[in-house]
N, C-alpha and C positions, 0 to 999 in steps of 0.2 A: 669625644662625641657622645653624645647624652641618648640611651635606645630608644627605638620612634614607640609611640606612644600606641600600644595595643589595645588600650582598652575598650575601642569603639568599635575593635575588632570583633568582639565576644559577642557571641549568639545570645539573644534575650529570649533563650526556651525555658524558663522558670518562671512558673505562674504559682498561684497562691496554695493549690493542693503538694507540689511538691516544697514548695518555703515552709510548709504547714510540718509537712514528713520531716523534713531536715531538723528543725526545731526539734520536734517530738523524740526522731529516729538516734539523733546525735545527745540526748542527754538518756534517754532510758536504752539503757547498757546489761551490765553483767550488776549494778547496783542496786538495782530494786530485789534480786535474793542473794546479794552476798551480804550485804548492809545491816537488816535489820536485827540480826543478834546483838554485831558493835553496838548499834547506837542503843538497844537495852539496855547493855553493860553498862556503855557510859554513862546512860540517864538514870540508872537506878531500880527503874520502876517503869513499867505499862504506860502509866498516866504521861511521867517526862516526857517517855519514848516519843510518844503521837504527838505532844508538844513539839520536838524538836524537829519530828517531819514537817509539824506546818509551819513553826517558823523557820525552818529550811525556805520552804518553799516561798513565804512569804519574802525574804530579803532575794531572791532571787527572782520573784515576779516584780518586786521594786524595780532591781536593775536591771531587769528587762522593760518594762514601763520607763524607765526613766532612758536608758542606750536607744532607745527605739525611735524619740526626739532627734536624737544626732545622726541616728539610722537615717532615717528622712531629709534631715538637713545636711546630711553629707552622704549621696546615694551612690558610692563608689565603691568597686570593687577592692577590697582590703582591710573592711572590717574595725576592730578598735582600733589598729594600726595608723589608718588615715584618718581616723577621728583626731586621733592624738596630736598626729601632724598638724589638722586645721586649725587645733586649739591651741597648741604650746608651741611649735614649730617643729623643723624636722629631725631635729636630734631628741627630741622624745619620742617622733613615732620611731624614729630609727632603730632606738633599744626596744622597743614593744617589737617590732617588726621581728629584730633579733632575739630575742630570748623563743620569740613563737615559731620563728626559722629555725633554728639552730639546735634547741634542745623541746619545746614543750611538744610540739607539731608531731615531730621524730617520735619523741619517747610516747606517746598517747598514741598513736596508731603499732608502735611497737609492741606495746602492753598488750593492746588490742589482739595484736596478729598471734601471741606466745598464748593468751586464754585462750583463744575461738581452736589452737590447735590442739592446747591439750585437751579442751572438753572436745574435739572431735577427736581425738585419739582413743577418750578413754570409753567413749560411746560406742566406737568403733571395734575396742579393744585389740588396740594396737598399743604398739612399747610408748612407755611414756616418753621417751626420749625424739618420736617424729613429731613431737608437736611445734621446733624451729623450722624441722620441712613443711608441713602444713601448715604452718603460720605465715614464711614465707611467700610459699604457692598461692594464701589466699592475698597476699597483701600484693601480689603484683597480678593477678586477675582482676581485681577491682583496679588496680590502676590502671590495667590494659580498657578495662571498660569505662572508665573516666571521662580516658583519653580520645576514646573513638567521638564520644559526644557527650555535653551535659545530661542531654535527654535519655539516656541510655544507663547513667548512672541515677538521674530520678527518679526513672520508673524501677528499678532496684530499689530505692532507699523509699519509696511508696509503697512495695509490695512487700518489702521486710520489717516496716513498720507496722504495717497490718497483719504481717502473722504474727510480731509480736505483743499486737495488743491481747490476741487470741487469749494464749494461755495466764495474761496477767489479768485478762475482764472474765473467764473463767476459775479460778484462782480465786479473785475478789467476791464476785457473785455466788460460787459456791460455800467458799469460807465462810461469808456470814449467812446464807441462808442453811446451810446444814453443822455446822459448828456447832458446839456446846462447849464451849469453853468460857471461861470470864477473861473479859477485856481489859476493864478498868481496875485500878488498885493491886494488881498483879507482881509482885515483885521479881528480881531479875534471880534472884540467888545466889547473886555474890556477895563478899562480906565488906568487899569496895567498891568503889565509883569513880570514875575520873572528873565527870559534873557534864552536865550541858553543853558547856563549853565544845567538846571534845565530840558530843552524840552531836551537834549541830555539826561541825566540823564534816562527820563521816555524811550526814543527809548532804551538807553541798557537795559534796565528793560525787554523790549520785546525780544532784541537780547538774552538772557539770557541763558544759558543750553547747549549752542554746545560744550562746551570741555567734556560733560558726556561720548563722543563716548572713549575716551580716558581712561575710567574709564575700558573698554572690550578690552582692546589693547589684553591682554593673550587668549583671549576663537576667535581671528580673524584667518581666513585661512592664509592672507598674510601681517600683517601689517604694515610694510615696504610700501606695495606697496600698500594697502586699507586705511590705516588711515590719511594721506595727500591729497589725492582724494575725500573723504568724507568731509574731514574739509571745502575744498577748495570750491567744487562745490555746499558744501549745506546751507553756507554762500550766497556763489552767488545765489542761488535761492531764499532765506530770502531775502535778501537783496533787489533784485526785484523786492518778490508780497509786499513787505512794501509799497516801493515806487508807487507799480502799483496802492494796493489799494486807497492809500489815496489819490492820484491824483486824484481816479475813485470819491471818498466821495467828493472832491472839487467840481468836477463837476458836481454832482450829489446836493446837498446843499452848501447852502455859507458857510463861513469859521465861519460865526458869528453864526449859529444855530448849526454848528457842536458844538465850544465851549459849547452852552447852552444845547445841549442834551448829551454833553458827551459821556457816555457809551451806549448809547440808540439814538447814531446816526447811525451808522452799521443797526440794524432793520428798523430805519426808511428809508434811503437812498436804501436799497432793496423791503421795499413797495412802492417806488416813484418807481423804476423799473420791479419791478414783479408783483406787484401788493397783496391783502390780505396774498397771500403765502408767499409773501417777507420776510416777518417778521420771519413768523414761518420756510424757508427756514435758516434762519440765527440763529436760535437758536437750527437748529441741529446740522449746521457747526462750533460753539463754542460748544457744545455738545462734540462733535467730534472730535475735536480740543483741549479741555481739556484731554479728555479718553484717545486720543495717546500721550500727552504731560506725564502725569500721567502715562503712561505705560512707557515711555522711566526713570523717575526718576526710579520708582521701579526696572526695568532694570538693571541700571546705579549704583545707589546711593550704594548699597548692598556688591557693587566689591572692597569700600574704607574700608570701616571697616575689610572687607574680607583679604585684602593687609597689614592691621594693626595688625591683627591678627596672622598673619603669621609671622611677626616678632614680635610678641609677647607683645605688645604696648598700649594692651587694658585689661581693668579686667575682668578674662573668658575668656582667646584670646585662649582657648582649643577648646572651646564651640565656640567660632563665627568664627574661623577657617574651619572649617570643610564643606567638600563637600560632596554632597549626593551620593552615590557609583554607582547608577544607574543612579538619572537623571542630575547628571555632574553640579548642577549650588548650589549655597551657602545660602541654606534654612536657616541655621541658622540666619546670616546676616541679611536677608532679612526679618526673624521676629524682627530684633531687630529692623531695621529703621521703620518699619510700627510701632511696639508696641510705640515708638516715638512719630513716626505721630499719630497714635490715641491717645497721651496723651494730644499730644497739640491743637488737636482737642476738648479733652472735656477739657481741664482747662485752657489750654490760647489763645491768640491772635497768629497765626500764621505767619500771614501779618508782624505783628512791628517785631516780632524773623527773621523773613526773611530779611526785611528790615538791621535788625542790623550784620547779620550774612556775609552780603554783602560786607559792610567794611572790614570785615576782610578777603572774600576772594581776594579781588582783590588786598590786600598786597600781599598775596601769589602769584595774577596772576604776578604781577611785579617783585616780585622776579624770577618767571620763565623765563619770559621776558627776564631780566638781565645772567637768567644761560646759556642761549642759546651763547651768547656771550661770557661768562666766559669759556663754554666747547671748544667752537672753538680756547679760550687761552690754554687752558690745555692741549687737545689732537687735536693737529692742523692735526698730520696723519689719523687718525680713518675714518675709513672709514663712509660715509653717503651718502646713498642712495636720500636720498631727502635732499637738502638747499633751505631755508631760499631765495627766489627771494629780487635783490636789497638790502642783506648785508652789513652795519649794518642798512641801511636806516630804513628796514619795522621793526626789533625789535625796536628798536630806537622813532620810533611813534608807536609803541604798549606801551612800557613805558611810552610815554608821555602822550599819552590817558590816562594810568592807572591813574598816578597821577592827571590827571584832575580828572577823578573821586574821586579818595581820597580827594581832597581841597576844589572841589565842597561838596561835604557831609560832610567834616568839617565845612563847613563855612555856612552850611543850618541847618544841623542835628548833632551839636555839642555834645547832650545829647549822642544820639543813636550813635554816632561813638564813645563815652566814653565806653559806653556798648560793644560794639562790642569788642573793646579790652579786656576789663573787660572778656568776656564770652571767647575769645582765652587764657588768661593767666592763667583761670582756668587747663586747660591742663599739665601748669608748674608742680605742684605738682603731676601728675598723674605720668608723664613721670620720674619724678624723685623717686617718690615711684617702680615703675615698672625696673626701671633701676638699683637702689639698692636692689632689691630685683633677680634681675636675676644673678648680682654682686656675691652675699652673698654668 
């Protein structure tokens, strides 16, 4: 027996200010001041660097421009997962579904829960060692507040987006107006480089997490007309305070101390400008900045196993189908990915599983990439409310982005794109046990 179909269950309390946050709140993280020393390193030079933020951001405004077509044409709760299904059928959404279940969902809010606790331990100055207690603590508070209502985790992920825009449009804005530093032609200080290739590589590392909005298409008031506006404009805002910051870090430090202090350049370059508080001003704003990145995964992530479930695709898809009858959102779900995240919090590395898990989503983002095109073959009449600007052009260099990504991490992380596969093809046998068995 196939579980009843929940999805018409889902409160549509998601209007365009919180689709807007989610966007925004779920890609600017702990990477807008861990990032920009790598990506100097990699790039060489001042000039690459800012190169590689905007074409970061460009191949990622692509593939949001271009998912945001299927967003609309396919306004279901579950994200690329059910895009995938609509296009290839359901044993491709099924491994999408799976690798974003199983390990990418897990290890990404894992990550999440082990930073936000050590920078609140070391804030706090407490043992480095509670930072699995408070990482845990915080990741099952937000799923407790998830769970009680959508609306209860949006107005979180609105108001945590907005303190941290605080100290990144303070940061930006003071950088370049009080800085004296030179921006351009700056070298990194190292005698090597890894090339472009690599510094691009770490800016999508940062871009990361805007297609989760996607993942809430079903519980939006209009998303037709909310979920390509969102994409659109909260890319464009990422994509600005990247650039804003790190122009403000240029000028703020040379390019060569940036490299050398790495992740502990952001701190310092705000006590060159604010002074003793500098510092501790910026470790509330990554604070901050984790907590509502962290609140958009739990959010988001919950809604694909949920989508899975409903077509019946997972083991127990009874049990993680189910919506709560009162507060409308998919408690079940939503303990399975924390119970996840907490496992890989105490027994393995969540960082390298994230890293691996990555590969194999951005197979899946190219295959989406590619359906968008494939649908305008098939069903040329169908109505669409939103296209795809500059057709075939902007899918076109979304694909090609994608595959830069793929080649580039072949040809650096040969092991770990082994694995990556390795960990999707697990799936194989699932989907095929589950499909004979609903056969039978």
């Amino acid at each position: 027996m196939k579980p009843t179909n929940q999805e018409s269950f889902l409160k549509k309390d998601i209007g365009f200010i919180v689709a807007l946050t989610l966007v925004i709140g779920s890609v600017i993280g702990s990477g807008i001041f861990m990032k920009p020393g790598k990506v100097i390193a990699a790039a060489g030079d001042s000039n690459m660097a800012l190169l590689a933020w905007l074409l970061g951001g460009l191949i990622t405004l692509a593939s949001g421009l271009t998912i945001a077509e299927l967003s609309v044409q396919i306004p279901r709760t579950g994200g690329l997962y059910v895009y995938l299904e609509e296009v290839y059928g359901p044993l491709w959404g099924h491994l999408c579904g799976w690798v974003h279940t199983v390990i990418y969902g897990p290890a990404v809010i894992g990550a999440l829960g082990l930073y936000f606790g050590s920078l609140l331990a070391h804030f706090f100055g407490l043992p480095a060692d509670w930072k699995i207690q408070l990482g845990l603590a915080t990741i099952a508070f937000l799923a407790l507040v998830n769970c009680l209502g959508t609306r209860y985790g949006g107005f979180i992920q609105a108001a945590a987006t907005t303190g941290k825009l605080i100290p990144i449009t303070l940061i930006a804005v003071w950088g370049l107006w009080h800085g004296n530093g030179q921006i351009w032609d700056m070298p990194s200080g190292l005698s090597t480089h890894t090339g472009m290739g690599a510094a691009i590589l770490a800016t999508l590392w940062a871009y990361d997490g805007w297609i989760l909005v996607g993942f809430v298409a079903g519980e939006m008031k209009d998303p037709a007309k909310l979920l390509p506006r969102a994409i659109i404009i909260g890319l464009f805002v990422v994509t600005i305070a990247y650039l804003s910051v790190n122009m403000a870090l240029l000028h703020t430090l040379p390019a060569s101390q940036i490299t050398a202090l790495m992740e502990k350049a952001s701190p310092a370059a705000a006590g060159i400008l604010f002074g003793k508080v500098g510092g501790r001003l910026i470790s509330v704003g990554i604070l901050v900045s984790i907590f509502g990145t962290l609140n958009g995964k739990i959010l988001a992530f919950p809604r694909l196993p949920l989508a899975m479930a409903e077509r019946g695709q997972l083991p127990l898809s009874l049990l993680w189908s189910r919506v709560h009858k009162n507060w409308g959102t998919p408690v079940y779900a939503t303990i399975l990915e924390v119970m996840l995240a907490a496992s890989l919090m105490l027994l393995g590395d969540p960082d390298r599983l994230t890293d691996i898990a990555i590969f194999s989503v951005y197979i899946f983002s190219i295959m989406a990439f590619i359906g968008v095109i494939l649908l305008r073959k098939r069903q040329p009449d169908a109505p669409r409310p939103y296209k795809v600007p500059l057709y075939p052009f902007i899918p076109i260099a979304a694909v090609l982005g994608g595959l830069f990504i793929l080649g580039t991490t072949l040809l650096d992380n040969p092991l770990d794109s082994c694995y990556s596969i390795a960990i999707t093809l697990t799936g194989l046998p699932v989907y095929w046990w589950i499909t004979r068995k609903t056969t039978a």
